[in-house]
C-alpha positions, 0 to 999 in steps of 0.5 A: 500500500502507498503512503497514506494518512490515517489517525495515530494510534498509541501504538504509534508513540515510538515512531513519534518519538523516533521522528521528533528526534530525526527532525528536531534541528530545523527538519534534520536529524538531531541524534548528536543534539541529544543525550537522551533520544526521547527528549524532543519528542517528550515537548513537540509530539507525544503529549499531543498523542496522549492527550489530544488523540482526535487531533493526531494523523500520520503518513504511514508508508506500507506499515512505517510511520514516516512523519506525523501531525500533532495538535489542539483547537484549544492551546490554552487548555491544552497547556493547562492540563500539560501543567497540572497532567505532563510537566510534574510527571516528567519532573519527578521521572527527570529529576537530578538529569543534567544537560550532557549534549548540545540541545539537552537544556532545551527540553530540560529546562522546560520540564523544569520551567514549562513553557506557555504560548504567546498569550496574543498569538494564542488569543487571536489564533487558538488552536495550534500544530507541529508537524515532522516529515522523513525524507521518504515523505517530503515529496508527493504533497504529503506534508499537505494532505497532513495539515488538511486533515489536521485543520479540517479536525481542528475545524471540526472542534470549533477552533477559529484560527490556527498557528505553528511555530517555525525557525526564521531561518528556515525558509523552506518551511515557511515558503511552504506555509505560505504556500498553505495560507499561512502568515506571518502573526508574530516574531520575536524569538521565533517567527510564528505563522497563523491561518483563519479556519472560519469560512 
């Protein structure tokens, strides 16, 4: 069977993991960055996969997860429930790690401190994504066909507008978003892009 999307299920928590962490420095593979292979993943997919399930699709190619899409119509919610739910379990798991490679601190620091949205992108665009695409996926219009189902789910929920999170220096990516509708909402330490889902 070709490529194909369909929603994530646990038993595709690994291979979210596995792709967060080969894709975690600005699209490319990041096992060098960190000590611990799980980190990435324990930020930017798998609490959406626990905790957000029906906003959650990969590209499955004959069996392999080759990239996924993760989200939430609602990212104050969203975060509130990391913080009372996710944060305080990995604190009390990660407790006395220290940062033992170049990216460590990122992930350890925000177990430690979580991190919440900008609170006017988050007001005036509620919903949010994270999307991660292998080489084998990265061609044929898949990372399309995974943002419409994600927006078509989160539309589906009621959310009004939806951003991502993306590198100013990555202008591959962003010429794709812009390609998909999205723009430019916010920059200060990062570039945030935004799409209305009403209408």
């Amino acid at each position: 069977m070709p490529i194909h999307i369909r929603p994530a299920r646990p038993a595709d928590r690994a291979d979210l993991f596995r792709i967060c962490l080969l894709t975690a420095d600005s699209g490319t593979d990041a096992s060098a960055l960190f000590s611990d292979p799980d980190y990435p993943g324990l930020v930017w997919s798998v609490p959406y996969l626990d905790f957000e399930p029906a906003h959650a699709f990969v590209a499955d190619d004959d069996g392999e997860v080759v990239g996924y899409i993760v989200g939430t119509p609602d990212t104050n919610a969203f975060e509130a429930r990391l913080d009372r739910q996710w944060w305080p379990k990995l604190a009390r798991h990660y407790a006395g790690r220290t940062a033992t490679a170049p990216f460590d601190a990122k992930v350890l620091d925000r177990i430690a401190n979580p991190v919440h949205s900008h609170a006017g992108v988050a007001a005036s665009h509620p919903a949010h994504l994270h999307i991660n695409l292998l080489p084998p996926a990265q061609s044929g219009g898949w990372g399309r066909k995974l943002i419409e189902a994600e927006l078509a789910s989160l539309r589906e929920a009621g959310a009004k507008a939806v951003h991502l999170g993306v590198s100013p220096t990555n202008a591959r990516a962003i010429g794709f978003y812009h390609h998909l509708g999205f723009v430019e909402i916010e920059r200060s330490a990062g570039l945030h892009l935004g799409k209305a889902l009403e209408g």
